[in-house]
N, C-alpha and C positions, 0 to 999 in steps of 0.2 A: 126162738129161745123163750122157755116159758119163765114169765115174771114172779120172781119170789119178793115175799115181807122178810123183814129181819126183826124182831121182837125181843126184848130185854127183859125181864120181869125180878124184879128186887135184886139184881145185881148185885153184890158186895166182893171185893177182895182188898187185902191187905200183903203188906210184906212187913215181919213179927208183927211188933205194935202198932205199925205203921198203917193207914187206912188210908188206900188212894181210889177206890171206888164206892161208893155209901149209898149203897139202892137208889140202883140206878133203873129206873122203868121208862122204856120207851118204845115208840114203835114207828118202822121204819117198810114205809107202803111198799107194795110191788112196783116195780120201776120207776121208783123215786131219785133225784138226787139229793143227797141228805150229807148236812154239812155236820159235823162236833167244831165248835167254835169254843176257845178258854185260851188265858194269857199259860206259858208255862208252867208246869207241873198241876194242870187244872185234871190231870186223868183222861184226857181224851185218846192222846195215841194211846193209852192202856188200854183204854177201852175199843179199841179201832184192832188192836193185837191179842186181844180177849175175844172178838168177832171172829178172827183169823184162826184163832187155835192156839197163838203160839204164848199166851197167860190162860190160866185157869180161876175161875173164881171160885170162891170158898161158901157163897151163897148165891140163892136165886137162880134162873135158869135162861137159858138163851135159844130160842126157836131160829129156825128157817126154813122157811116155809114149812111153819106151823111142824117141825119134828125140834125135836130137843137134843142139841149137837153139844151140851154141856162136856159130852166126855167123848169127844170125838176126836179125832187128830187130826192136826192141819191139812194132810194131804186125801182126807175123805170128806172135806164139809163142801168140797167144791165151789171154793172164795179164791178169788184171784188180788195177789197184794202189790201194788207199786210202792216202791220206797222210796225216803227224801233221798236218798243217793244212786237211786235207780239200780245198784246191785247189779251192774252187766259183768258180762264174763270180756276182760279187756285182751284176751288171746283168741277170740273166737270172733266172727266176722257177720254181721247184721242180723246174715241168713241164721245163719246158726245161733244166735242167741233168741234168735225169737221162736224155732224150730225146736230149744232145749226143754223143754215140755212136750212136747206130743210125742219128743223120743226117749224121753223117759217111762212115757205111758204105753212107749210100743206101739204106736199109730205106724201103719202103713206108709209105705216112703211116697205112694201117687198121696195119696190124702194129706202129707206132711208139705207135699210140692203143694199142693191146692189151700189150702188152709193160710200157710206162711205167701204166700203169694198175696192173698186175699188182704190177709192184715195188714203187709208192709202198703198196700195198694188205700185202702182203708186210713193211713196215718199219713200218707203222702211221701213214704220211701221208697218205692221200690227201686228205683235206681239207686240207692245207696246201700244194696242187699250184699256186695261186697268188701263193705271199706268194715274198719274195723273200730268200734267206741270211739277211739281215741283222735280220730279222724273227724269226730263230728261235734256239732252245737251243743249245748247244755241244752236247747229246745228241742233238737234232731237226735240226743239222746234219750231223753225224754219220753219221744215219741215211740223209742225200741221198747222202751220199758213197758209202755204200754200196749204194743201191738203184743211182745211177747206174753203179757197180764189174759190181754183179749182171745189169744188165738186158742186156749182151751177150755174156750167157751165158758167161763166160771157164770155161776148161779149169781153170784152177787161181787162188784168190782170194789173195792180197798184202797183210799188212796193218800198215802201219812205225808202231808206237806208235801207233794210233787213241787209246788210251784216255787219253793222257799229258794234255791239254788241259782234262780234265775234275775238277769235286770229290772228293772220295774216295766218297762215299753214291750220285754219279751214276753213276762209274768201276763201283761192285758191280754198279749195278743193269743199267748197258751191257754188263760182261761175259757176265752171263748170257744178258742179248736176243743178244748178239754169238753165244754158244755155241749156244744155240738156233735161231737162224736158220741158222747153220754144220749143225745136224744136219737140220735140214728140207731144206736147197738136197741134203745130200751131197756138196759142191765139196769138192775137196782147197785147204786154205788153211793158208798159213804167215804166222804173226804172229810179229813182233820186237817184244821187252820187257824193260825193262830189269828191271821189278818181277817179286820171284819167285813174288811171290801172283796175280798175271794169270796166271802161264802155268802153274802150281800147280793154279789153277781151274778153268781153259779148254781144256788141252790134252791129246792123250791122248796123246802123246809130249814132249818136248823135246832140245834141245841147247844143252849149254851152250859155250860160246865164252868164252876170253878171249884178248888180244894176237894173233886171227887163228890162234890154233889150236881146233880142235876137244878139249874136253876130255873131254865124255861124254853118250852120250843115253840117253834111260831114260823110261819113266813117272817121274812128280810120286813118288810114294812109290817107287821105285827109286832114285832120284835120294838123297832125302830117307835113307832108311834104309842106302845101300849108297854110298857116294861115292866115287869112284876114286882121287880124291887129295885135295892139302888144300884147293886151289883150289873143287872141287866142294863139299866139305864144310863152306868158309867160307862160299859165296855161297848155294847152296841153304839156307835157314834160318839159325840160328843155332845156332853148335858152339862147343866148349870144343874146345880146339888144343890137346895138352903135347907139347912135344918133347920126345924124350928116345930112348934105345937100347932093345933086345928083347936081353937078357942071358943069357936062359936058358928055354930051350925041352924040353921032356920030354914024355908022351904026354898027360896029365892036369894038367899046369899051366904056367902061364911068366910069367918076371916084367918087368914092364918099369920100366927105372928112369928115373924122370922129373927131368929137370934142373931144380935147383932146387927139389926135392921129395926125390926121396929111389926108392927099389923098390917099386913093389906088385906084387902077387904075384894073378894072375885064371887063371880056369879058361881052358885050351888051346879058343880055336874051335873048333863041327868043322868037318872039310873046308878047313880052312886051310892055307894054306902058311908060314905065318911062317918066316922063320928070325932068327939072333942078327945083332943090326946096327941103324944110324939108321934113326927111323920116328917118327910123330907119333899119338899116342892122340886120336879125337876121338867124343865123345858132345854129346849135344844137355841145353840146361838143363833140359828138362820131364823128363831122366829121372834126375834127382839128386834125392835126399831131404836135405832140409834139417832137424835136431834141433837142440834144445839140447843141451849137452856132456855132460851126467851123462843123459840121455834111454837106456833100452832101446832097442836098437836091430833093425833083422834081419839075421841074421847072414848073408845069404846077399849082399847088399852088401858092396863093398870102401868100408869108413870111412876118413876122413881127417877132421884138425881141424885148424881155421881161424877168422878173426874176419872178422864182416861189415863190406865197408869202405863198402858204398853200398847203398843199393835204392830198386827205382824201383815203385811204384804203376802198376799197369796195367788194372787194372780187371778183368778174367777171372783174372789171375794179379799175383803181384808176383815182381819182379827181383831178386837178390841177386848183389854183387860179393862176396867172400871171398877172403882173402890165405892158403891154407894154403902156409907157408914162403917161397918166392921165388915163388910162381905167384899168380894172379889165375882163379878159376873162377869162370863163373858158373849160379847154380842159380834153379831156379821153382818157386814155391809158389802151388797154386792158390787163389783167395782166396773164400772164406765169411765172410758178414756176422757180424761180433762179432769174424773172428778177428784177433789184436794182431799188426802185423810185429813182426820183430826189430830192432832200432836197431841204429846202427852203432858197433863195439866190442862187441859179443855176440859170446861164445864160442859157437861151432856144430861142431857134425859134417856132414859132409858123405858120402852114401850114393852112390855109383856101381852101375847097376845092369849087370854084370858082360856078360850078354848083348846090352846095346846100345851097346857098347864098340868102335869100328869101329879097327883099326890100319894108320895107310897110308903106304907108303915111298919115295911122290912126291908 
């Protein structure tokens, strides 16, 4: 099967006044898996069913493989869609729901037997090629949805929150069959999600989306390490935000003073452009050391002190909320059997590690 790109180029549509896609440019490699990641109404299933055919957009244009399907109908652009609710036919039986395609296209009944064979074979059904939907898993359903997706071959596979309907222990185990069958087929497939660990896992690119704008794409640890702004830096993982100004910039150091805290003082990025002006400091809790107040410390961290107001048990790690002055940070400690948390009202230090300090001024 030959590998197509999928290509966005200024995007727009609206419903009247309403703007829920705002030039949107992207592009989406030959047999990629490629995630749209955004909380609720960020435009992504729009955009996932704008790919599909089944919206139109009002501007800009949409390629595959490099032809312009702007004005195409869904059942010529040769894109295969799975939905959150898998959309089976619950009076028709395995076979036949996965077989409802090739006979509507009029495929031959040996090539319909070969094809539907292959795929249920392919997702790990075939023995269940008689029982009927309602007979089977939310994972085992799942699985129709998508043999029937695969088995007419589509150019590029569509996938709007499959995994949303399932437990969290089935969700892991889906995403990886999900991933793996993506790398076997080689189909270019775009899945929308709202969870940042689905597409963290599964994808080798993303885009994140919020309010219909494009905010930024990247690899999972691009994303994760480097965030464009604060939007990216709140929703990918979890970030400590301080706003505050960049006060003072020189070749080897610059301070930034944080509202409701007070100036620290971190080595100059390199290759940064900082200059003096409004900007939001943000790091992630796993890379903050938490001590007690009178504890040695390493001096190559920037210290502050604070009292713990909360923390949460998490089993790999524990959570800590801390009140240093008017701000709320929160820091992770990873947990070993025996070791005692801190209760809330411990005096603590708290350790920023200078290098994973990202500063962003949108």
């Amino acid at each position: 099967m030959k590998k197509v790109g999928v290509v966005a180029k200024h995007l727009s549509l609206s419903y009247g006044k309403t703007e829920v896609l705002k030039d949107i440019t992207l592009s989406v490699e030959p047999g990629e898996f490629f995630a749209l990641l955004g909380p609720s109404g960020s435009g992504k299933s729009t955009l996932l069913r704008l790919i599909a055919g089944f919206n139109q957009h009002q501007g800009g244009s949409l390629l595959i493989d490099g032809k312009d399907v702007s004005g195409t109908p869904p059942h010529l652009r040769n894109v295969g869609m799975v939905f959150q609710n898998y959309a089976l036919w619950p009076h028709m039986t395995v076979w036949d729901n996965v077989a409802f395609g090739l006979v509507e296209r009029k495929v031959d009944k040996k090539t319909i037997q070969q094809k539907v064979e292959d795929a249920l074979d392919l997702v790990g059904l075939k023995q269940y090629a008689k029982r009927r939907p309602s007979m089977l898993s939310g994972g085992q359903q799942q699985r129709v949805a998508l043999a029937r997706t695969i088995v007419i071959e589509p150019q590029v596979l569509l996938l709007d929150e499959p995994l949303s309907n399932l437990d969290k222990q089935l969700r892991v185990q889906m995403r990886e069959e999900l991933k793996n069958l993506q790398r076997t087929l080689g189909i270019t497939t775009i899945f929308v999600t709202h969870d940042q660990e689905e597409a963290m896992t599964t994808a080798d690119r993303m885009a994140v989306l919020d309010k219909g704008i494009l905010q930024q794409v990247g690899t999972a640890a691009g994303l994760f390490d480097f965030p464009g702004n604060r939007f990216v830096a709140g929703f990918v993982g979890t970030a400590n935000l301080l706003e505050g100004h960049i006060s003072h910039v020189n070749g080897e150091t610059m301070s930034f003073n944080v509202n409701g805290l007070g100036p620290l003082t971190f080595p100059h990025p390199p290759e940064s452009t900082l200059r003096p002006g409004a900007a939001a400091m943000a790091f992630r809790p796993h890379q903050v050391s938490i001590r007690v107040r009178d504890e040695q410390v390493d001096a190559s961290r920037v210290w502050v002190e604070g009292r713990v107001e909360s923390s949460e048990f998490l089993g790999e790690f524990s959570r800590y909320r801390v009140r240093v002055g008017e701000v709320a940070m929160v820091a992770d400690q990873a947990h070993y059997s025996g070791l005692a948390m801190f209760p809330p009202g411990a005096e603590v230090r708290l350790g920023i590690e200078p290098t994973q300090v990202r500063f962003l001024d949108n």
